[in-house]
N, C-alpha and C positions, 0 to 999 in steps of 0.2 A: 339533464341535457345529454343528448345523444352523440356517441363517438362517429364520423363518418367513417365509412369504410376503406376512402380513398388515402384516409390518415396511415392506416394497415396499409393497405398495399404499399405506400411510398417505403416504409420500413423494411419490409419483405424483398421489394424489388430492388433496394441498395444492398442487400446482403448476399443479393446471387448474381452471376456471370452468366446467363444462357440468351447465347448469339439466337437459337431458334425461335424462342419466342420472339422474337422483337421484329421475324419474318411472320408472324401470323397476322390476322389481322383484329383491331383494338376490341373488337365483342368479341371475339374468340378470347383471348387474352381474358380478359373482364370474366367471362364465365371460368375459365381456369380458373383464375385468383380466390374468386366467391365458391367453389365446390373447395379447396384450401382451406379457405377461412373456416368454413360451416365444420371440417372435423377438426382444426386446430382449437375450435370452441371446445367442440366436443371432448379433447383430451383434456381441456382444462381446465379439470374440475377441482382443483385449489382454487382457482376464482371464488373470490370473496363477492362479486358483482353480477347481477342479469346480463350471460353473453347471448342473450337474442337477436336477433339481423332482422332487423326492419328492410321491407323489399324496396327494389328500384322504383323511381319515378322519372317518367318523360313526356316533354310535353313540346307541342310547334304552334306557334300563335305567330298571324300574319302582321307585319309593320304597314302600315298602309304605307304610300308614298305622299312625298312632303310633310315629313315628318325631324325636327329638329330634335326632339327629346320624346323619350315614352317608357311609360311607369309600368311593369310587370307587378303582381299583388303575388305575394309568397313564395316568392323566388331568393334564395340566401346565399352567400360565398359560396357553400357548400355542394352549389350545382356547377356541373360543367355547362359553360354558353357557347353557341356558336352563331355566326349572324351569316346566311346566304341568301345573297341575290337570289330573287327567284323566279328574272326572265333570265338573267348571267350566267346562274350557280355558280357567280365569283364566292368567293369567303370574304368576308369583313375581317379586318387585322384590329384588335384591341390596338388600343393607344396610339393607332394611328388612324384608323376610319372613324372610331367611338373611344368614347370611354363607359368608365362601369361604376355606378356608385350605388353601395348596398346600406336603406337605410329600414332596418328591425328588419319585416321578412318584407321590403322590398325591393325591386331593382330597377336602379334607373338607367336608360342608354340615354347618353349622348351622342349625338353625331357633329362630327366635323363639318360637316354641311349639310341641306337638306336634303333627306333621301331622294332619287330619282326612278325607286323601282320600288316595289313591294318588297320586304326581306321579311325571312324565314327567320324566328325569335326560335332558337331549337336550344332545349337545357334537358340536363339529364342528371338524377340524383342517383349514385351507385349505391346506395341504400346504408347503414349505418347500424354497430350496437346500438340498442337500448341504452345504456349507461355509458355516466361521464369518465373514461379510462384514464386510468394514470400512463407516465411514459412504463414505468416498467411491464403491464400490465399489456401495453400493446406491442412492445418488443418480445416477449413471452409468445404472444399470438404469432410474431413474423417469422419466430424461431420453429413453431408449430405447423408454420403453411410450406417452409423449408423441407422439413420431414417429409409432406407429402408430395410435397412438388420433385422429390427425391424417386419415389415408386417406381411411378412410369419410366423413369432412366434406367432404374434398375432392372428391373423388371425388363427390358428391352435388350439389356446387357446379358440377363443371366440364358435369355432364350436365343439368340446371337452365339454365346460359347456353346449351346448344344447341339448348334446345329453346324459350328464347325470342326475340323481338328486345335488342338491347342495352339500350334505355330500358324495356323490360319486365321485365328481368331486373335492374336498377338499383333499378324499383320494389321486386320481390319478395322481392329479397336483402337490401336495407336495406345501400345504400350501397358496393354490390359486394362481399359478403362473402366472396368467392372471391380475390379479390387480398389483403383481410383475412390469410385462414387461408395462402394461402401464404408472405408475406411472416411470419407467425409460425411458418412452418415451418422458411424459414429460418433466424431467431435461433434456434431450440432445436438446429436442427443446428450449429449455428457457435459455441452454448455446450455443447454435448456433446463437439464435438471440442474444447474447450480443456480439458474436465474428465480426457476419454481421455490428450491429451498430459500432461496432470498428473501422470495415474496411472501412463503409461509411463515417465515420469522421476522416481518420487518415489523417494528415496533415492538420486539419480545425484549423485557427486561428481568427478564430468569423466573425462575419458579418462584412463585410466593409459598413463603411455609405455612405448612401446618399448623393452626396451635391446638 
């Protein structure tokens, strides 16, 4: 059974504070997260499990009009849904225009009434490891996408104090925000390695002896 990926980002995204992002917009964001993810694999190679990224999936299928219920074939929790009008392009509000009932990989809408326009059935799958993750194992990952999502700050910091004088760069950083973001670069690396050594020894019941 496959880990979604959207399970990662929720972990990732409660562990950090960046006002900027959340001015980008959500595909931007989304490819952010997934170039993240893809070397947080990569550094994790104490992973006992195949961290492969199966790719996105999206799809728009029309609702006809006067329609009370209608069954989508392999669509699972696991996808984002969204329902627009598509003479309107209102948005459909879950649990107040529809509901959503997923039974194996299908999905069923219900509507509060019957449709009166064609709606736009639009789902999106952000793509998922291969393998079934444990929590610790995708917490390790969140901690991993941290590190990189760290770079670009830094990295922006360190070429900012070059190009100013030090008391100018004091000014425009707000209090040297460069010794800030590394010194939090290092705790997340010195609590990722405690989480890695966790995970390399969890279930270790000492050395078996020799006979």
């Amino acid at each position: 059974m496959a880990t979604p990926v959207k399970e990662i980002y929720k972990q990732f995204l409660s562990l950090i504070n960046d006002e900027e992002m959340l001015l980008l917009e959500e595909e931007i964001i989304e490819d952010m997260m997934y170039s993240y993810l893809q070397k947080a694999t990569f550094d994790f190679f104490e992973c006992k499990k195949d961290l492969s990224i199966m790719g996105q999936e999206e799809s728009c299928i029309t609702i006809p009009i006067d329609q009370s219920e209608y069954v989508f074939n392999q669509i699972n929790k696991n996808y984002d849904i969204y329902l627009i009008g598509k003479s309107t392009n209102k948005e459909y509000e879950i649990n107040r225009d529809y509901t959503i009932e997923f039974k194996e990989e299908n999905c069923v809408i219900t509507f509060e009434t019957e449709t009166e326009e064609e709606i736009l059935f639009k789902s999106k799958y952000l793509g998922g490891i291969v393998s079934d993750l444990d929590l610790d194992e995708i917490i390790i990952l969140a901690y991993g996408m941290m590190i990189w999502w760290l770079q670009p700050k830094i990295l922006r910091e360190e070429n900012l104090k070059q190009m100013l004088t030090d008391s100018d760069y004091n000014t425009k950083s707000g209090a040297n925000m460069l010794a800030k973001l590394c010194l939090l670069e290092v705790q997340i690396r010195e609590q990722l390695a405690k989480y890695k050594t966790r995970y390399v020894y969890k279930g270790f019941k000492g050395w078996d002896k020799i006979e």
